[in-house]
Each structure stands twice: as C-alpha cells, then as structure tokens.
C-alpha positions in Angstrom: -22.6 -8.9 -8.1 -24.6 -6.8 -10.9 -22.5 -6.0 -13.8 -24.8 -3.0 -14.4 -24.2 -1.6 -11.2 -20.3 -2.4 -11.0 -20.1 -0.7 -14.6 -22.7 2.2 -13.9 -24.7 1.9 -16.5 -28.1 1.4 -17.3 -29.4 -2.4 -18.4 -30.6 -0.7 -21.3 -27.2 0.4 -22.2 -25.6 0.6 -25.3 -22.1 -1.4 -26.2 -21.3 2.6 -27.0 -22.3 3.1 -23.2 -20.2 0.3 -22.0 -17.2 1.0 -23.4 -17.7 4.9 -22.4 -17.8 3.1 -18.7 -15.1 0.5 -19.1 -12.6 3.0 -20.1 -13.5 5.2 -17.3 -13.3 2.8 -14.9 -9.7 1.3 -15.8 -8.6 4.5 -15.7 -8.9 4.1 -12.1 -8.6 1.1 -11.0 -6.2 -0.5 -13.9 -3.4 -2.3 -11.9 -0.3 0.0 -13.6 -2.1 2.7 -12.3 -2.1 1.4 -8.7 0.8 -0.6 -8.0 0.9 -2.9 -5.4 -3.1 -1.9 -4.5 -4.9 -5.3 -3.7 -8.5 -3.7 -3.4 -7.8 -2.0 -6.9 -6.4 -5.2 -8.5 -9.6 -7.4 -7.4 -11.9 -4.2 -8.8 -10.4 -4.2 -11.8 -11.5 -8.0 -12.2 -14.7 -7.6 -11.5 -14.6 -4.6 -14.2 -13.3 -6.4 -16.7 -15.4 -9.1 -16.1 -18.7 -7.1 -16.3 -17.5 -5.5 -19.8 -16.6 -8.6 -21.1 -19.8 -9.9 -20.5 -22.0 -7.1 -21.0 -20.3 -6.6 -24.4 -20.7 -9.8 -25.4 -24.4 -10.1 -26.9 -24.7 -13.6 -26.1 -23.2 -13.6 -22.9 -25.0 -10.4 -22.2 -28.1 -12.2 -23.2 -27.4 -15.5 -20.6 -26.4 -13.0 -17.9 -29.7 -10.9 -18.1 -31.6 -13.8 -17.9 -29.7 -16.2 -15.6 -30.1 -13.2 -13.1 -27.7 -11.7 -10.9 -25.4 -13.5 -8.0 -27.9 -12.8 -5.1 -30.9 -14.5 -6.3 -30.9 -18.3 -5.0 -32.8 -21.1 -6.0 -34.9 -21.3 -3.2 -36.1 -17.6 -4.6 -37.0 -19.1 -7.9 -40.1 -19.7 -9.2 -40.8 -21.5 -12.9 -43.2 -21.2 -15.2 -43.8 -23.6 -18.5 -45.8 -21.0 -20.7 -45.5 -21.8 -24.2 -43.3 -25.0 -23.4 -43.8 -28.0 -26.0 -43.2 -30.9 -24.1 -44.1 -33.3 -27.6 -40.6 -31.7 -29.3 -37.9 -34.2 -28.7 -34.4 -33.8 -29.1 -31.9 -36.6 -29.6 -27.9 -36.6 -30.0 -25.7 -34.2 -28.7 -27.6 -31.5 -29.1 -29.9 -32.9 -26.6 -30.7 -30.9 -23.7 -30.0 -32.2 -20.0 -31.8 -30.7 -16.7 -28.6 -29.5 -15.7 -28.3 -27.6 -18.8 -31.7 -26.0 -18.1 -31.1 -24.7 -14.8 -27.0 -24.0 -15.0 -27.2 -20.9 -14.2 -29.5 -21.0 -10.9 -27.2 -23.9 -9.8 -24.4 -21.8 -10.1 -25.8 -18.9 -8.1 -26.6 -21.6 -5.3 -23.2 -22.5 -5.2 -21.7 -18.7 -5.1 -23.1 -18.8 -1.7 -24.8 -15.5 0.3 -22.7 -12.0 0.0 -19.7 -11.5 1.5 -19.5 -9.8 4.3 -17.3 -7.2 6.2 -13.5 -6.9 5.2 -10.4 -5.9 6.4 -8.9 -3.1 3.8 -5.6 -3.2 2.0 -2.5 -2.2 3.7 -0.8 1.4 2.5 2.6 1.3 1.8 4.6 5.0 1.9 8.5 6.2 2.2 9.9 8.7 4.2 13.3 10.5 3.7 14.9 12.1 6.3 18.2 13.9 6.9 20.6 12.1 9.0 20.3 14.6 12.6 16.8 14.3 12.0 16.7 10.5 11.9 18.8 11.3 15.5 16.6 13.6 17.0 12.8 12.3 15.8 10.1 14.4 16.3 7.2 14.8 13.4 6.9 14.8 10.0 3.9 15.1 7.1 2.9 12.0 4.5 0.8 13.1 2.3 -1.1 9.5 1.4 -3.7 8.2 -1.2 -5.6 6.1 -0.4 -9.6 4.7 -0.5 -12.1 5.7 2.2 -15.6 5.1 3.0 -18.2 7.4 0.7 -19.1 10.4 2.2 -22.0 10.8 0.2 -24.1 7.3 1.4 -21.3 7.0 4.5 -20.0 3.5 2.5 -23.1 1.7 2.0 -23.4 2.4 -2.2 -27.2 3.6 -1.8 -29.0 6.8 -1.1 -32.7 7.3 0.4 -35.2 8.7 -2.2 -38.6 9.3 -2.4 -40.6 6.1 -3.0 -41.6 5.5 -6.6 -43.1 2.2 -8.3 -40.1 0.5 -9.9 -39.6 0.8 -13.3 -37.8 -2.3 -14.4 -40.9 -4.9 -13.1 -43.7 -2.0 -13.2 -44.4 -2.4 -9.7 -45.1 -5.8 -9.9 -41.7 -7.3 -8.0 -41.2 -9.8 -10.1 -39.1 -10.0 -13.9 -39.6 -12.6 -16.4 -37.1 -14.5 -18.3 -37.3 -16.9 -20.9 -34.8 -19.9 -21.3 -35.0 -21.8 -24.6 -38.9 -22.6 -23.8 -39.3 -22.1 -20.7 -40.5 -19.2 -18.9 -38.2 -17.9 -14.9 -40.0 -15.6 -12.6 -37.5 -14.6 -10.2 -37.8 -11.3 -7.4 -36.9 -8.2 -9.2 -33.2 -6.9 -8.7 -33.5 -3.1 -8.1 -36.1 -3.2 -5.7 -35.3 -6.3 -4.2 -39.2 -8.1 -4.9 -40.6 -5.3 -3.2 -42.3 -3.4 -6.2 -41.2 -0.1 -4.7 -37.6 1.5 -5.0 -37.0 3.6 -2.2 -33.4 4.1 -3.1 -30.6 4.8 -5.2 -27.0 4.1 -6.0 -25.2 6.7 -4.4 -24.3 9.3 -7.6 -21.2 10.3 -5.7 -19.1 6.4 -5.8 -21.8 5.1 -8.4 -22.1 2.1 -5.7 -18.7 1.3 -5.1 -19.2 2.0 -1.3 -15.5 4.2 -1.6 -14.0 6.7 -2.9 -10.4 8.0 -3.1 -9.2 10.3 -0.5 -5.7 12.3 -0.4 -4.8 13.4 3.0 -1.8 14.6 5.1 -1.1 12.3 8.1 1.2 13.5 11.3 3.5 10.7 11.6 5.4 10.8 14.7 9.2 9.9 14.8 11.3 8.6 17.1 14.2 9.1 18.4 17.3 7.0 16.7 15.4 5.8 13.7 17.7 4.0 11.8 17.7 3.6 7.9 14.9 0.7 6.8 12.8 1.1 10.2 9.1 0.9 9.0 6.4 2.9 11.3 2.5 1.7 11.2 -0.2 3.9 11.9 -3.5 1.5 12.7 -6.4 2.3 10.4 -4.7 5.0 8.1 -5.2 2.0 5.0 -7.2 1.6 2.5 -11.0 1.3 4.2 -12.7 -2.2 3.9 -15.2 -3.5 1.3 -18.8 -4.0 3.2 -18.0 -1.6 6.1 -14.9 -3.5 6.9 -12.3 -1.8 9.8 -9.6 0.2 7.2 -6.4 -1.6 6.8 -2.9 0.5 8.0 -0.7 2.9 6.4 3.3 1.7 6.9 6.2 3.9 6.2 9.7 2.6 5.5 11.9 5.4 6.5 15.0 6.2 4.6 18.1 8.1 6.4 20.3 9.8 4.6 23.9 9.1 4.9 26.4 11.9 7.0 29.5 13.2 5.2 31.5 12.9 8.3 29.2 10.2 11.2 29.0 6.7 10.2 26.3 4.2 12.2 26.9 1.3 13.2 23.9 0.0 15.6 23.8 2.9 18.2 27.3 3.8 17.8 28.7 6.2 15.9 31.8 6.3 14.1 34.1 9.6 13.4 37.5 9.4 12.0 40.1 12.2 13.0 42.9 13.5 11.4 45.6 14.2 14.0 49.2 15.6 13.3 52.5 13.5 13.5 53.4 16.0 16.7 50.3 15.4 17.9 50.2 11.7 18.2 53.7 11.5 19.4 53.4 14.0 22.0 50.0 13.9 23.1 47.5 16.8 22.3 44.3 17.6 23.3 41.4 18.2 20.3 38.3 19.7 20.1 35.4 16.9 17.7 32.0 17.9 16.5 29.1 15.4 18.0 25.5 16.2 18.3 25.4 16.9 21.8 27.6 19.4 21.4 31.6 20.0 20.6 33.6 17.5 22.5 37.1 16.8 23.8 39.3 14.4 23.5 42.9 13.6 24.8 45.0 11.9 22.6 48.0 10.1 24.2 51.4 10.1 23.6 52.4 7.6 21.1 49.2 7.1 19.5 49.3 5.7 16.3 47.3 5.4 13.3 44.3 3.9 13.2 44.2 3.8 16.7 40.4 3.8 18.3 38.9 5.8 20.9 35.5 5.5 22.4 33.2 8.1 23.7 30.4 6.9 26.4 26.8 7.6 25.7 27.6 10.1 22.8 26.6 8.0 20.3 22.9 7.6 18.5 19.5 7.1 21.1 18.3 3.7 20.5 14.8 3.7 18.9 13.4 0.9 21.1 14.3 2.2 24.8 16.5 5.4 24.5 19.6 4.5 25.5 22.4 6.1 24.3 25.3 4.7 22.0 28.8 5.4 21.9 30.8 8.1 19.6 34.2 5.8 18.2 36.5 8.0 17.2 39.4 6.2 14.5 42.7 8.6 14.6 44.7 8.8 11.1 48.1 10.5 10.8 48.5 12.9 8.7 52.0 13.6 7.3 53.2 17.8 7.4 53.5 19.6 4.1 57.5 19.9 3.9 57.6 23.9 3.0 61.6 24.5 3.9 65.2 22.7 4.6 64.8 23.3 8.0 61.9 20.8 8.6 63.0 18.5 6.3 66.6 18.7 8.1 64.3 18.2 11.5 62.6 15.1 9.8 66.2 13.1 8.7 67.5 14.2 12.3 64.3 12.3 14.0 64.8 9.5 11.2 68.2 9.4 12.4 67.2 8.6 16.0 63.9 6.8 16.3 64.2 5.0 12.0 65.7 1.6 13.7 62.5 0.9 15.4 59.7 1.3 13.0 60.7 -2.5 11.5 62.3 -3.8 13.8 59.5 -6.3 14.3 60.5 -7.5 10.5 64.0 -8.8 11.6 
C-alpha cells in the first residue's frame, strides 16, 4: 500500500499538503459519517495510517526509504557505498542485522497483494402502509452506495502517453540510504520499468470506487409482514480489486391499521353489535380488503364471542395462501334517551335478571 497514493498527494508533499488531504479524505470515509459501512471503516484506517506516518518526519523518513508494501526481498538489491566497516559499535546502541534490514523483512512477511473481494453488504428500510404491505407490488429505494470507477472501470489507473519517469529519471531503479548503507530497489511508479505509461485515475484518485446514488425497483410481495427483510444480489457496495458487489437488504416496516390487527396470516376485526342484535340474531355488513362482507350473527351471541371468516385474511408471503378474517363481537349497551326504554329495560331485567349469575350460586 503507498501512502502517497492512498492520500493523493505527491511524495514531495508538504505536511500543509497532507493535512489539506487528510481532512478531505475523512470527510468521506470517517466512520460517523458512514455508519455501519465496513469498506469505509477499513479505508479510513489505512487513511489515518498514511497521515500519521507521512506527517511524522521520522516515520516519513523510514517509510520513504524502507519502500512501499509490494517490493519483496527477493527484488532487493544492496549496495555498501560509503559504508565504514572499521567503526564499531558496542552496548545497546549496537546495531543487529535484523535492525538493518527490518523493514525488507517486514515487507516479506506482508505477503503478495490481496486479491479480489466480496463488497460490503447495504443495509436500507422501507415503510409501507398497511394495504400495501397486503397487496405488494413495487416500490423505489433510493440507495448510496460505492461502485466501481467509471473513469478507469475500477482498476485506479488510466492509459497515458509514455514518458521517461520522473521519480528514477528513467533509470528504474531509486536509491535509499540506511544509516551507511546504500538500497537499490525497482522504482514504484513505474514499476522498474523506467517508463510510466499510466496514471492514477484523476476521477477516484486510485481508490478503484467511487460513490454512487441510485434508485433501485424493489419488488414486493404479497403479505409482507412487519420486519420481513428483502435482498437484491449485487445491489452492495462493489468489491476492493474487482471483487463481485456485495447486496443491498431492505427491512420493511408496516404500518399499523386503525381498525385490522395481524396475527400470522390472520386478521383480526372487532365489531360492535347492539344488545338487540346479539339476542335476536342480525345480519351485518364488515369492511375486509376483498371487498364488504357479511356476517350472520346468531341468536344469543354474547360478548366477546369469535367468529372466523375463511380465506379472508392476509396472503402469505411465502406461498400465497390466504388467512382468515376473526371477527371478536362486543356489546354495546343503548343510550337510554326516554322512560319508555328504560321501562322496557327493568321489564326484560324483570324476566331474564335471575339467570345472568346464576352460575355464582
């Protein structure tokens, strides 16, 4: 990983410069700004990373000439110009071969580039209306979310006209100097070839993506319930090194009904009914969503009493099949507006009172 390149910034750049690209940077990809995003999280390591260290004039100064993460030992070469093997140091300040070569060790042991990965998932919500959630059908998510570069199609780098590189004149090789010791190692940019024939891409500075809002059709089925998640395969965040993208779920949220409660597939309804009604029987007209309905209440029904519906109910989500529509009876007591029903009311008390507790005796 080159700091320079992660940062966007020249390796002659100022700590000015830095910090003008830090600050940029975490404006993007901080973690507060992107909750929950994975890919954004791990970028904003690396970021901090690379301005701690490029800040830093020592570190800066061991990072420049330890070389970057791809170089390997093998691709080493070492030169003793200038070095006085008659100077000898004793004690603790005494330094050991591993000392020496630390860093080339270490970029051994980082191992090649990774390569392709799978992208972050994307997490959205969904709100719907409680007949909607019934009846399904299609809806728009507007989502943000990381895609491949359009500019270099993901790969970080442009074509340009071939040039003699600047940072090794041409020559393929840099020089670095460690204490006294002199490293040749294959130049960065141009990869030991003495020639760059491209670019990072100016349009994600070499990220390889760029953000991307989009609207996605997400289709809904019938029944959804409240906390049903849909996926849509591929509609994540895209993966680092031309990785497949990652998905895009949606946890949907139903709204509740000021009259239908669910319960599963069913569907409850409770129905006021009048005193004459439950005693003598009545038949009612009940709102569903197929359509009015009615029902035949009984003779003697009393309160609380439950009637069921076939197949009116809610369509399952899973295989379509239809709930029921429960319908809960409550009694509801007359508004006593003259003597003569109240007289009608003591006569009926009078006749039928005995039985109401006669289960209590």
């Amino acid at each position: 990983m080159d700091f320079y390149l992660l940062l966007g910034v020249e390796r002659e750049a100022t700590a000015a410069d830095i910090k003008r690209a830090y600050k940029r940077l975490a404006r993007k990809f901080h973690p507060d700004i992107n909750p929950g995003d994975r890919l954004a999280e791990q970028q904003f390591r690396q970021i901090a990373e690379a301005y701690e260290t490029l800040l830093d004039p020592d570190r800066r100064t061991r990072y420049d000439t330890g070389g970057g993460p791809s170089v390997t030992v093998d691709a080493v070469t070492f030169g003793f110009e200038g070095f006085d093997f008659s100077i000898r140091v004793s004690g603790e300040a005494a330094p050991t071969f591993g000392d020496l070569f630390a860093d080339v060790f270490t970029q051994r042991a980082a191992g090649p580039a990774r390569g392709e990965e799978r992208g972050p998932d994307v997490h959205a919500t969904l709100r719907l209306p409680f007949e909607d959630a019934l009846r399904g059908g299609s809806r728009q998510v507007t989502v943000t979310r990381l895609v491949h570069c359009r500019g270099c199609r993901g790969t970080g780098h442009v074509s340009i006209p071939e040039a003699p590189c600047q940072p090794c004149h041409g020559t393929g090789m840099v020089k670095s100097t460690r204490s006294h010791m002199v490293f040749s190692k294959p130049c960065a940019p141009c990869g030991g070839t003495g020639v760059q024939a491209v670019a990072r891409c100016p349009e994600c500075h070499g990220r390889q993506l760029e953000l991307l809002s989009e609207s996605v059709v997400v289709g809904l089925p019938a029944g959804l319930q409240d906390g049903a998640r849909i996926r849509l395969d591929g509609k994540g965040h895209a993966g680092a090194n031309g990785g497949p993208a990652g998905d895009l779920y949606i946890a949907v949220e139903v709204e509740p009904h000021p009259r239908f409660r669910r319960d599963g597939d069913d569907l409850h309804l409770t129905v006021p009914v009048a005193i004459h009604e439950a005693a003598l029987g009545a038949k009612i007209e009940l709102p569903s969503f197929d359509g009015p309905v009615r029902l035949r209440v009984p003779p003697a029904t009393q309160s609380g009493q439950r009637f069921r519906l076939s197949e009116r109910g809610a369509p399952s989500s899973r295989d379509g099949h239809r709930g029921d529509l429960v319908i809960e009876v409550r009694l509801v007591l007359p508004r006593l507006l003259d003597e003569r029903s109240k007289e009608l009311l003591r006569e009926f008390g009078r006749i039928n009172g005995a039985d109401v507790r006669q289960e209590l005796a």
